[in-house]
C-alpha positions in Angstrom: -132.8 -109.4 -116.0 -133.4 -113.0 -117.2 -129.9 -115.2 -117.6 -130.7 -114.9 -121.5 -130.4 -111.2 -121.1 -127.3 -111.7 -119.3 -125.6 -114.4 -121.6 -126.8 -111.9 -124.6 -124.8 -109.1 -122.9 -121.2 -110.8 -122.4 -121.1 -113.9 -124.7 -121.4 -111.9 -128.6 -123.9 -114.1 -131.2 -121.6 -116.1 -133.5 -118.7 -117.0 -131.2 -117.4 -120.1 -130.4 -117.0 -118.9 -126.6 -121.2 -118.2 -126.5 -121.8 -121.5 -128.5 -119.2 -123.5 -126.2 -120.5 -121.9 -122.8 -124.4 -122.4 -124.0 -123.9 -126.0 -124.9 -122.0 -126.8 -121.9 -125.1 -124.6 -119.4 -127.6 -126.6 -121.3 -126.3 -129.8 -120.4 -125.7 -129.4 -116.5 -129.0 -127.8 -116.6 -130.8 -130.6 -118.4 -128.8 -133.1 -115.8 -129.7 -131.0 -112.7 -133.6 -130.4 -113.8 -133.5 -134.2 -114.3 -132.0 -134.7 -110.6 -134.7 -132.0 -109.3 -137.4 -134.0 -110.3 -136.5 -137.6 -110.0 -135.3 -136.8 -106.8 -138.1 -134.7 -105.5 -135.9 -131.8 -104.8 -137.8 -129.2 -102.7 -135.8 -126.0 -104.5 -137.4 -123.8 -107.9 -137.3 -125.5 -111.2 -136.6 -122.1 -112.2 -133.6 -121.7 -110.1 -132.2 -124.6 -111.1 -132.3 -123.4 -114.9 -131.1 -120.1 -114.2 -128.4 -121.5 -111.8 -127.1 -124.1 -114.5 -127.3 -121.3 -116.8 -125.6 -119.2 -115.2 -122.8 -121.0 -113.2 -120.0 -120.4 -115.7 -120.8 -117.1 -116.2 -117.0 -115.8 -115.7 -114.9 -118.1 -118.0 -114.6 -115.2 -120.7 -112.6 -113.4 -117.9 -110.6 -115.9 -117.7 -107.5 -116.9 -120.6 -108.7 -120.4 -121.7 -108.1 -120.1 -125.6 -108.7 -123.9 -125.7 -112.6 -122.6 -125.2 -112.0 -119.5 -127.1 -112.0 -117.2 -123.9 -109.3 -114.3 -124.1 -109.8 -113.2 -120.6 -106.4 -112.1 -118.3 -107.4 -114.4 -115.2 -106.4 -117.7 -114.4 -109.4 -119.6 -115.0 -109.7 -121.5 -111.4 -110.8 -117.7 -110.9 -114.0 -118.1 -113.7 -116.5 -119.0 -110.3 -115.5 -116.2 -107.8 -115.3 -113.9 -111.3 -119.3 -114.7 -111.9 -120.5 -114.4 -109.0 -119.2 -110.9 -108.7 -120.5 -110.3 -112.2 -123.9 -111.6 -111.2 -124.1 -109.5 -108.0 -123.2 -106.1 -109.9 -125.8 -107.3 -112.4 -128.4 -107.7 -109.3 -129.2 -111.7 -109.8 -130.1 -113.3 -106.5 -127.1 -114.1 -104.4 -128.6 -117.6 -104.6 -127.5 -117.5 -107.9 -124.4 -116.1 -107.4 -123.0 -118.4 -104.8 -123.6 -121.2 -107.1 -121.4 -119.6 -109.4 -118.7 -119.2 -106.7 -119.1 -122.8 -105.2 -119.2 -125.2 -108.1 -115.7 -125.8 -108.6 -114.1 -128.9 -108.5 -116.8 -130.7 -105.7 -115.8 -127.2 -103.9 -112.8 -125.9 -102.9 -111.1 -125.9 -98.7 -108.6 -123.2 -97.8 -106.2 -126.6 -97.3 -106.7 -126.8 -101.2 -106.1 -123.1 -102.0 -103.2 -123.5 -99.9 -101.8 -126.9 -101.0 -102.4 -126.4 -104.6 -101.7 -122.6 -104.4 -104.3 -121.1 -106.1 -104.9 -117.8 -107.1 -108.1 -117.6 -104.9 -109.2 -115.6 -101.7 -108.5 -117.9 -99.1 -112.1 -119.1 -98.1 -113.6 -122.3 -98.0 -116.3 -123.0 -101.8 -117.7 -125.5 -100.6 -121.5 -126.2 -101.7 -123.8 -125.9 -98.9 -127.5 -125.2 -100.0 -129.1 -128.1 -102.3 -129.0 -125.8 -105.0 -125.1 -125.5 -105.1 -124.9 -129.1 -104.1 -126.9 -129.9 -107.4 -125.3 -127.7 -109.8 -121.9 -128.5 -108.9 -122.8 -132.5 -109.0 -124.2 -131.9 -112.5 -121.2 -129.9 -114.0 -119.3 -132.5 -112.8 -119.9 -135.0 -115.9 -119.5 -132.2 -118.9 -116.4 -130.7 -120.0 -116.1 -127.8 -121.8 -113.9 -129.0 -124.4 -113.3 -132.3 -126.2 -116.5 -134.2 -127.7 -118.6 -132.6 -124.7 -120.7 -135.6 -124.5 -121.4 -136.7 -120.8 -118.6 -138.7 -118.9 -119.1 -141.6 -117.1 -119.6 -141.9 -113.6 -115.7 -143.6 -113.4 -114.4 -141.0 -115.3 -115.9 -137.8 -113.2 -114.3 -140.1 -110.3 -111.0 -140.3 -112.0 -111.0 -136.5 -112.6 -112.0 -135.7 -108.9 -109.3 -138.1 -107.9 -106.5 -136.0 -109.6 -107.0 -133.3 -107.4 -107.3 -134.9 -104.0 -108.5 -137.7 -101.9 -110.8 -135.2 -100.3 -112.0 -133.5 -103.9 -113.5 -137.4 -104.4 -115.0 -137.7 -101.5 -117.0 -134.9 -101.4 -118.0 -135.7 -104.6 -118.9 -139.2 -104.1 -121.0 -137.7 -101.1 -123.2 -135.6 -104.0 -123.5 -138.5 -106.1 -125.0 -140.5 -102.7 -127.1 -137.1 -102.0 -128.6 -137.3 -105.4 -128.8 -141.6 -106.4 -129.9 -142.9 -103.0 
């Protein structure tokens, strides 16, 4: 099953959530083919794509109306949500670990537990380069708002909200990928 055929089978032509959740994919995709290449990046071209493509997969679980998703679960939940969607689809677990590791710059048990999500406790963090590189990218588009790419200063502001440690693992991508 190609992610098209995926997209095509839980985001219905002519919503706002499809035409929000494609625009958003697009963009981290075109920022982490971008990456690939300028950066030599010994992973698939395809994988990236599909992996950009597919990394948000869960947000219509999740109850977001700001994005037009009428989901039930908290949407901190939309990663571990898509990956378990992509596995009972049959996408590579390649694929579906992006989906459950691209949050925030990745997510410690000491966050679940200090922030008291409603997660599993396990460490997200992003370990292969292909998580590493999707995460990084979906960390300068938002979902909502104008939806044009932030600024590096501003992706730093928002990691900074979280935790000291949130920015520092993502200032660790952004050496990985503009060294």
């Amino acid at each position: 099953m190609t992610y098209q055929e995926i997209i095509d089978k839980y985001y219905p032509v002519g919503t706002q959530c499809r035409g929000i959740f494609l625009q958003h994919s697009r963009q981290v995709a075109d920022k982490a083919l971008g990456i690939a290449q300028r950066c030599n990046l010994d992973i698939s071209l395809d994988d990236v794509e599909t992996a950009a493509m597919l990394h948000d997969i869960g947000i219509f679980l999740t109850n977001a109306l700001d994005i037009d998703c009428h989901g039930t679960e908290h949407y901190i939940r939309h990663g571990i949500l898509g990956a378990e969607l992509l596995r009972k689809e049959g996408v590579d677990e390649a694929i579906a670990r992006v989906a459950e590791r691209h949050t925030g710059a990745g997510l410690t048990i000491d966050d679940i537990d200090r922030q008291q999500l409603p997660l599993p406790r396990k460490d997200y963090l992003p370990e292969t380069m292909l998580e590493k590189l999707i995460c990084y990218a979906d960390k300068f588009f938002s979902k909502s708002g104008t939806m044009q790419e932030k600024p590096l200063d501003k992706v730093r502001a928002s990691m900074a909200r979280h935790s000291a440690d949130n920015l520092t693992r993502f200032n660790e991508l952004h050496k990985l990928f503009n060294d």
